[in-house]
N, C-alpha and C positions, 0 to 999 in steps of 0.2 A: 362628131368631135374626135379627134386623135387620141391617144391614150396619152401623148405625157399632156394635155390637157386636160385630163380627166378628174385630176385632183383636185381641183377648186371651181368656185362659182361665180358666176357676174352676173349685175343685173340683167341684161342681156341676156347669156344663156340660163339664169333661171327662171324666166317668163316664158323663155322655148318648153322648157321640160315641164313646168305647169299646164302650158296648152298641151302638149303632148299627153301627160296627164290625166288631163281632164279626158282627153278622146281616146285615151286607152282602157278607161273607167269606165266610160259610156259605152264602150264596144262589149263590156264584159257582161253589164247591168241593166241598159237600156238606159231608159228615162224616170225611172220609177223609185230609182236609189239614189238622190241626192247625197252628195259629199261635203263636208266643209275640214278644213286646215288652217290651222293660224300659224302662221310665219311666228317665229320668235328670234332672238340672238341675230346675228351676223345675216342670215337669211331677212330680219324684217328691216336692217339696218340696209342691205341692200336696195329694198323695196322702197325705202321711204327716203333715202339722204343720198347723198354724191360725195361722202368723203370716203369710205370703204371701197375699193375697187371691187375688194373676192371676200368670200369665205372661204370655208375648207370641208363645211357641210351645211344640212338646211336640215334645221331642230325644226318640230313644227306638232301642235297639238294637232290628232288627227281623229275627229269622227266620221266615219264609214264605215260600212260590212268588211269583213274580213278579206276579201275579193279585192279591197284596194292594195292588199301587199301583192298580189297578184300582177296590177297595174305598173305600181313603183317598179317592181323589179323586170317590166316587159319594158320602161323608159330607159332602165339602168341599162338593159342591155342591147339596145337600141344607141346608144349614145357614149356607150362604154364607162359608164360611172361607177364610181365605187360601191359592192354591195350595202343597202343599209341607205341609198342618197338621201332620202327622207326617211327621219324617222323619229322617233318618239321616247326616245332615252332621255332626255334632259326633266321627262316629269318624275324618273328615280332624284332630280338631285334638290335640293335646299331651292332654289332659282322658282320650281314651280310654284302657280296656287291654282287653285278651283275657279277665283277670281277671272283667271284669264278670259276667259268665254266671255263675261260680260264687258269687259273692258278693252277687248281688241276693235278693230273697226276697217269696214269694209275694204278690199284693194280689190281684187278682179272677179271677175266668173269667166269659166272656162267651158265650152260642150254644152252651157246651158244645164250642168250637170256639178261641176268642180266650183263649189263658193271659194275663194281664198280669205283670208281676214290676215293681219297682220298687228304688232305691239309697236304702239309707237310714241313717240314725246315722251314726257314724263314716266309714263308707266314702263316703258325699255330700260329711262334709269333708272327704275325704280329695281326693276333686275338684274341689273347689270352692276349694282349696288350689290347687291343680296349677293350675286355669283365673286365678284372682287377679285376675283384674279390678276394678279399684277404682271403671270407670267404669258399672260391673254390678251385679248385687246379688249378686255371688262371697262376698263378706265378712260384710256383715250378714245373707247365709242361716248363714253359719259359727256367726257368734254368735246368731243364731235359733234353730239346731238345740239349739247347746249350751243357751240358756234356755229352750227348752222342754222338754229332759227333764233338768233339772234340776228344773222345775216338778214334772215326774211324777214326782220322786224315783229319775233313774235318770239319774244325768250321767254323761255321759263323760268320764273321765279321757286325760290325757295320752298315756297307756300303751295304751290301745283308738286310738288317733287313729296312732300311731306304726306299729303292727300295721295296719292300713288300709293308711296309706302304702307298708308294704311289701312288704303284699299285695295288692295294684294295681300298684305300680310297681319294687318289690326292692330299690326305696332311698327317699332324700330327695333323691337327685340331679336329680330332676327337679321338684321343687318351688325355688322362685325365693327368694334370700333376704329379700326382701320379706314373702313368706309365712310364711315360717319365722317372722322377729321376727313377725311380726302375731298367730301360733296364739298362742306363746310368752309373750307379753305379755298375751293375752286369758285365758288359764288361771292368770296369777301373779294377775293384777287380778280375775277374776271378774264380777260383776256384771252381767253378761252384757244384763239389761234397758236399763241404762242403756245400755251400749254400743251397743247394737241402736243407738238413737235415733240415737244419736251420729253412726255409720259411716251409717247409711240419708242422712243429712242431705248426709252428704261424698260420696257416691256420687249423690246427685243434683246437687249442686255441679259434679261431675269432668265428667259429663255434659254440663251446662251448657257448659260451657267449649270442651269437647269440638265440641258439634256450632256454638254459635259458630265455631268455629277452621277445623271442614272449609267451614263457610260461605263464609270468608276464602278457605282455599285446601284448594280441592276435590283429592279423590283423593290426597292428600296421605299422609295416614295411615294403615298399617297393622298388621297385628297386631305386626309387629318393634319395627315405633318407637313404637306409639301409649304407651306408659308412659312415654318418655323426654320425648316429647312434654305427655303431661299436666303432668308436675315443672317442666318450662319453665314453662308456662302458670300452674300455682301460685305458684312463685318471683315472674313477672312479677305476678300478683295481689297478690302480700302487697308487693312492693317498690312499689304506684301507692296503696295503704293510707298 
């Protein structure tokens, strides 16, 4: 892969670097060390749906010997990926549960060696819920998912989203009320297609705004403030309107 491709992922090239993966694991370990990784975020949205083309990285809970960072970074530098291409940082943040493990479900095996597992349906929004980032694409994968298996004639109801939450996190207490109105209002409205457009547009917008801002004033922003931060920056946008 080139390098100015080297920044983001398709479904495509990340089934290549899994298999790769897998047979760079096995060359280190034999057969004796089984591995498993569950896809989360943008990585399992890849894996399961056709409305995400990329991501920009593959989160992913990883059980293995320590030998598999060894792997990752002999694929990364094979294929020219960003140090880090897989990796296991999003269990520092609010998103994670212990939950996962049980509630992910099978996608591929690789070298006879590399199980993959992946988060999907409900239980992705139920994450994606939790994470809420507006200046992300947390929301329009929420109404992604819901339009595509609506497509497939197999929507999720309110009721399967609710159970997710609880079975991940044992409440709604940790979902932000932000997200709550946002599920809430997306399942009375429906429509899910148009919505997509809608929310994709405003999350590149938030974006926008966003990385103007840290421009202005660097290090500024963090995961505490940066929503409170956004709202300023909209308010100040609609008030120069």
């Amino acid at each position: 892969m080139s390098s100015e491709n080297s920044n983001y992922f398709t479904k495509e090239n990340l089934n290549t670097y899994l298999k790769e993966l897998g047979k760079e694991y096995k060359k280190i370990n034999g057969k004796s060390m089984p591995a498993e990784i569950i896809l989360i975020g943008g990585a399992a949205i890849l894996a399961n749906y056709g409305f995400r083309e990329m991501t920009t990285d593959v989160d992913a809970v990883i059980h293995a010997v320590s030998s598999m960072k060894e792997a990752v970074n002999h694929v990364g530098d094979k294929y020219n990926l960003p140090n880090g291409w897989l990796n296991a940082d999003f269990m520092k943040t609010d998103s994670y549960s212990s939950k996962l493990d049980q509630y992910s479900v099978y996608y591929r095996e690789f070298s006879n060696v590399l199980t993959v597992r992946t988060v999907s349906a409900e239980y992705l929004i139920a994450m994606k819920l939790c994470s809420g980032r507006k200046y992300k694409k947390d929301l329009s994968d929420v109404i992604g998912i819901l339009a595509e298996h609506e497509k497939r004639g197999e929507p999720i109801t309110m009721d399967r989203i609710d159970k997710a939450v609880t079975d991940l996190y044992g409440s709604w207490d940790k979902i932000s009320e932000d997200s709550k109105n946002f599920i809430q209002e997306a399942m009375e409205k429906g429509n899910f297609e148009e919505a997509y457009a809608e929310i994709s547009a405003e999350e590149t917008k938030a974006k926008g705004l966003l990385i103007n801002f840290e421009q202005d004033y660097p290090g500024v922003t963090n995961t505490a403030n940066v929503n409170d931060i956004l709202k300023s920056l909209k308010k100040k946008k609609e008030i120069e309107r």
